[in-house]
C-alpha positions as CSV (number, residue, x, y, z in Angstrom):
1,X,20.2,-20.1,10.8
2,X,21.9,-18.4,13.2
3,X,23.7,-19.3,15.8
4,X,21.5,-18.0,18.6
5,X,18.7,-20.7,16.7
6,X,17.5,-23.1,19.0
7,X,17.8,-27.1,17.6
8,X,16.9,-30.4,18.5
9,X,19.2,-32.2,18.4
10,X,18.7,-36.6,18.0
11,X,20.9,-39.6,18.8
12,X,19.8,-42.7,19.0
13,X,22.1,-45.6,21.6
14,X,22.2,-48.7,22.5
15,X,20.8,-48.7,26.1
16,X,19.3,-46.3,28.8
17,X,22.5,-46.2,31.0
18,X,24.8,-45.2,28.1
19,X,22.2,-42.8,27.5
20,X,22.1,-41.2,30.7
21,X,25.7,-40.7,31.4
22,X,26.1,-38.9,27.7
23,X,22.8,-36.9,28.3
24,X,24.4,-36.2,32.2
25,X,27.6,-35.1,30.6
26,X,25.5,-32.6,27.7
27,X,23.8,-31.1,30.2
28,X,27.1,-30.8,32.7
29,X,28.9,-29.1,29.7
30,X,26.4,-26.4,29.3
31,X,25.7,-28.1,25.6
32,X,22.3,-28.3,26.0
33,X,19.5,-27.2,28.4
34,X,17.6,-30.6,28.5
35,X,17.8,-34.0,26.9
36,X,15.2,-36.4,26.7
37,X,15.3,-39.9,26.9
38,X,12.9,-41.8,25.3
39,X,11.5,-45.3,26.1
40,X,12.7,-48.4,24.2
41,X,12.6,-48.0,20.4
42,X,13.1,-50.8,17.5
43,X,15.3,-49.9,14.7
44,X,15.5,-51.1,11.3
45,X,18.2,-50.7,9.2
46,X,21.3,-51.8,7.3
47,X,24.3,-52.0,8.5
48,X,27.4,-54.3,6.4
49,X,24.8,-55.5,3.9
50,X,22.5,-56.7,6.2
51,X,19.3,-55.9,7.7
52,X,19.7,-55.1,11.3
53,X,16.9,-55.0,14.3
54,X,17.8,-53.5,17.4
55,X,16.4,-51.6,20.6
56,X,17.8,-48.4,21.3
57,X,17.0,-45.3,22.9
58,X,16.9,-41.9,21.2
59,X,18.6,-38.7,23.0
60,X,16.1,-35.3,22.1
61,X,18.9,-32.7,22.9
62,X,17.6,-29.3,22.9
63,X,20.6,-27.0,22.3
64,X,21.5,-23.7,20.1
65,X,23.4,-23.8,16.6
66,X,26.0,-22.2,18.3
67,X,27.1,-25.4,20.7
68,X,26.1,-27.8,17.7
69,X,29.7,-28.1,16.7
70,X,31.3,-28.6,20.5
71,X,28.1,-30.7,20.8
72,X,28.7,-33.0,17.9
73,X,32.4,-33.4,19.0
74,X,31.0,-34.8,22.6
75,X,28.9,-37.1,21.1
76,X,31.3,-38.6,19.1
77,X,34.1,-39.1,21.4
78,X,31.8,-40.8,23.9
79,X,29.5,-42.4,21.8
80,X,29.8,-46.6,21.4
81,X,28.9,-46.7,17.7
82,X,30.9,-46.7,15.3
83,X,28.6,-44.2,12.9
84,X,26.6,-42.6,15.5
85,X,23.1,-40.8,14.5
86,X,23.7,-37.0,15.0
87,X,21.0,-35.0,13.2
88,X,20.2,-31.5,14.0
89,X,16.4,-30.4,13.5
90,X,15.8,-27.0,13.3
91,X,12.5,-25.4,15.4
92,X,9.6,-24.4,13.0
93,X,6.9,-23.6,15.6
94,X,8.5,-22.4,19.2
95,X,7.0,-21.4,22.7
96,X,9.4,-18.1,23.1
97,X,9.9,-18.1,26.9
98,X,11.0,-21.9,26.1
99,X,13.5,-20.8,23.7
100,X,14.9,-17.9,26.0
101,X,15.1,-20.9,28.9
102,X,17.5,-23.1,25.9
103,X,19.6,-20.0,25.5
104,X,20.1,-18.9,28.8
105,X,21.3,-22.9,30.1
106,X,23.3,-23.0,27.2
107,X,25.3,-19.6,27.7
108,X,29.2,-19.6,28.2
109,X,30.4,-17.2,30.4
């Protein structure tokens, strides 16, 4: 990967309001060209030893490798979690005028 290669990037929080202001603040910074938020999801996990259930929502950041790093940082100095989900997803199959769109939102001057 290089670091013009457009990612999606996922994090899952707590509730749609946190998720807005982080996904407001991505975008804002240039760190992405778009975030999704989707509707309520359940997760499963473990956290402590124990089995966990909770509703969250899931941020789909779409970004290039090249913000991933200032990107990651963002995320975890705003983030509420303690061990926030950050995982980057590179693009197999891509729509290229879509991918130029990603690049030229997430340009630095």
């Amino acid at each position: 990967m290089n670091n013009d290669t457009v990612i999606l990037v996922l994090s899952n929080l707590p509730d749609r309001e946190t998720a807005k202001k982080l996904a407001s603040h991505i975008v804002a910074e240039k760190l992405a060209a778009c975030v999704n938020i989707s509707a309520d999801i359940l997760s499963i996990y473990n956290w402590d030893g124990e089995q966990q259930a909770d509703t969250e929502v899931q941020l789909m950041i779409k970004t290039r490798q090249a913000c991933y790093a200032r990107l990651e940082a963002l995320i975890l100095a705003q983030h509420p979690y303690d061990l926030p989900e950050i995982i980057a997803i590179p693009l197999v199959a891509r729509l290229p005028a879509y991918l130029d769109w990603v690049r030229k939102e997430t340009e630095t001057p």
